[in-house]
C-alpha positions in Angstrom: -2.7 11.5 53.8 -2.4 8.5 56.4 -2.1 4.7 55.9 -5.8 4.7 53.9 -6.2 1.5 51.5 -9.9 2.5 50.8 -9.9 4.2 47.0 -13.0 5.9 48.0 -11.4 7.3 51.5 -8.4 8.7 49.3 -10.7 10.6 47.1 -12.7 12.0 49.3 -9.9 13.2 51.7 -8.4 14.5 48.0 -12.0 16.7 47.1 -11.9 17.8 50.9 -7.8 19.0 50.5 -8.7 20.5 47.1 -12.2 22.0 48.2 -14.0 20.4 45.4 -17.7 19.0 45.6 -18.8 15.9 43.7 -20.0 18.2 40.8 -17.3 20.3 40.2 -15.0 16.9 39.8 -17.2 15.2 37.5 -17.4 18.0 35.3 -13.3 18.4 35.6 -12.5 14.6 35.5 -15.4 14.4 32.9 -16.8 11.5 34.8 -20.6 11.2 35.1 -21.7 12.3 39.0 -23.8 9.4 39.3 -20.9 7.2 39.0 -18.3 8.8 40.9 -21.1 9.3 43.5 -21.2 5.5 43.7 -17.4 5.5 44.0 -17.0 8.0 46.6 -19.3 5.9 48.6 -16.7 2.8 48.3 -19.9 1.2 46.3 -18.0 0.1 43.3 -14.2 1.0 42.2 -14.0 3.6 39.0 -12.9 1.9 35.9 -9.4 2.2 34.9 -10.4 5.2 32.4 -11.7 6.9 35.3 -8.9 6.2 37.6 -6.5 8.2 34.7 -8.9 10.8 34.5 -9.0 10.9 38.0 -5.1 11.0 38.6 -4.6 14.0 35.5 -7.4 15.6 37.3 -5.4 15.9 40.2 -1.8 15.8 39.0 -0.8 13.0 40.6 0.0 9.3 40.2 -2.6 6.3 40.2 0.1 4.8 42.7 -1.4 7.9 45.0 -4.5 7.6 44.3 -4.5 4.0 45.4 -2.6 4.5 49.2 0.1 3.1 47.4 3.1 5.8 47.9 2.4 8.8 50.0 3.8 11.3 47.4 0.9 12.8 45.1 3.4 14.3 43.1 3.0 12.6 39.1 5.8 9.9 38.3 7.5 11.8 34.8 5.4 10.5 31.7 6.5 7.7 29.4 8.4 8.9 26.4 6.8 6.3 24.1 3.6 5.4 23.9 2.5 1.7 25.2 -0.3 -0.1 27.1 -0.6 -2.2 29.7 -0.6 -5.5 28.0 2.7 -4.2 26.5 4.4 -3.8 28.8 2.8 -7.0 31.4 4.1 -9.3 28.6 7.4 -7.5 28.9 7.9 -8.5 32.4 6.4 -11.4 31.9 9.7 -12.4 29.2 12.0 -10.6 31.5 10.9 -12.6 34.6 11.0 -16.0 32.3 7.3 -16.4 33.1 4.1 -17.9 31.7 0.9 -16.5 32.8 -0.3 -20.2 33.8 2.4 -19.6 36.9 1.6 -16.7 37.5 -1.9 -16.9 37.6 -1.5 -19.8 40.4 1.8 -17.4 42.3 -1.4 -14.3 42.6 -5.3 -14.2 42.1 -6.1 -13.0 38.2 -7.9 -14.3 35.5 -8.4 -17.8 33.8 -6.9 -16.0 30.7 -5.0 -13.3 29.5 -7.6 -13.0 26.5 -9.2 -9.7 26.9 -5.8 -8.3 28.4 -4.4 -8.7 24.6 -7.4 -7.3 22.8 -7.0 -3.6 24.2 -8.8 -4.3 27.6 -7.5 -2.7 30.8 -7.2 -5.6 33.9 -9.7 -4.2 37.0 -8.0 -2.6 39.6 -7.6 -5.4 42.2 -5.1 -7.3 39.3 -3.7 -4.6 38.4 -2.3 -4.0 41.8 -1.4 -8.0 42.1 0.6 -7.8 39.6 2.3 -4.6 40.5 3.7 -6.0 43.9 4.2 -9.2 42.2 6.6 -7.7 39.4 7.4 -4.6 42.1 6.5 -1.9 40.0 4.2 1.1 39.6 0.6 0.8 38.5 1.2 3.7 36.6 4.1 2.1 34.6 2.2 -1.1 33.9 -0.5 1.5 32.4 1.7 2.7 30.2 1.8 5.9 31.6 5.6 6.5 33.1 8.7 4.7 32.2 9.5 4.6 35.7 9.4 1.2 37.6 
C-alpha cells in the first residue's frame, strides 16, 4: 500500500487491487455513487457510517482504510456491543481526564454534546483522539475490543 495519508488515495488504490469501479462499490458498500464519487476525488471525507460500510465492504479495519497500519486484515470484533462515546468516556476516567484538557492537549470540539447524544465525532477527531489515547479507530468505534 505505501505511506498514503490521503483517504481518497487509499480507496482508490483499494477499487484498483480489487478491480472494482465506482458502481459496483456503491451498490456493495450501499453508498450512493454520487457521494463516493465526491470522496474518491479527496472532495469531502465519507461520513463515519460510510467509512464502516466501507471497511466490511472490504474486510478490513478503518485503521487500514485511513493509512493508519499497513495490515488490511480486520482487528477481531467486539464481543459486546458499545459506541464510541462509550467507550471515549472510558478512557477519558481511565486517563483521569476532563474533556476541557483535552480539548486544549488536541484540536476537537467546544463540547462533547452531540458526542453523547448518539452522534459519531468526524474523522479528523476521531483520529486525534486515537493517537492521543494510542488506540485504534476501530476500537473507539465500538467495533473491536482490541486497543
Amino acid at each position: 500500500m505505501g505511506n498514503r495519508s490521503n483517504f481518497n488515495e487509499i480507496l482508490n488504490d483499494i477499487m484498483l487491487d480489487e478491480n472494482l469501479n465506482i458502481t459496483q462499490l456503491a451498490k456493495m458498500a450501499g453508498i450512493a455513487k454520487s457521494t463516493l464519487s465526491l470522496i474518491l476525488k479527496g472532495t469531502t471525507l465519507p461520513s463515519m457510517k460510510s467509512l464502516i460500510k466501507l471497511a466490511k465492504t472490504f474486510k478490513c479495519s478503518i485503521d487500514y482504510l485511513l493509512g493508519r497500519v499497513e495490515d488490511k486484515t480486520p482487528y477481531p470484533k467486539a464481543k459486546a456491543v458499545s459506541n464510541f462515546y462509550e467507550r471515549f468516556t472510558s478512557l477519558m476516567k481511565e486517563n483521569k481526564l476532563k474533556y476541557s484538557k483535552l480539548k486544549k492537549l488536541i484540536d476537537l470540539p467546544s463540547t462533547e454534546y452531540f458526542w453523547r447524544n448518539g452522534s459519531q465525532p468526524k474523522i479528523p477527531h476521531l483520529v486525534s483522539i486515537s493517537d492521543y489515547f494510542c488506540v485504534s479507530t476501530d476500537y473507539l468505534l465500538g467495533l473491536t475490543d482490541k486497543k
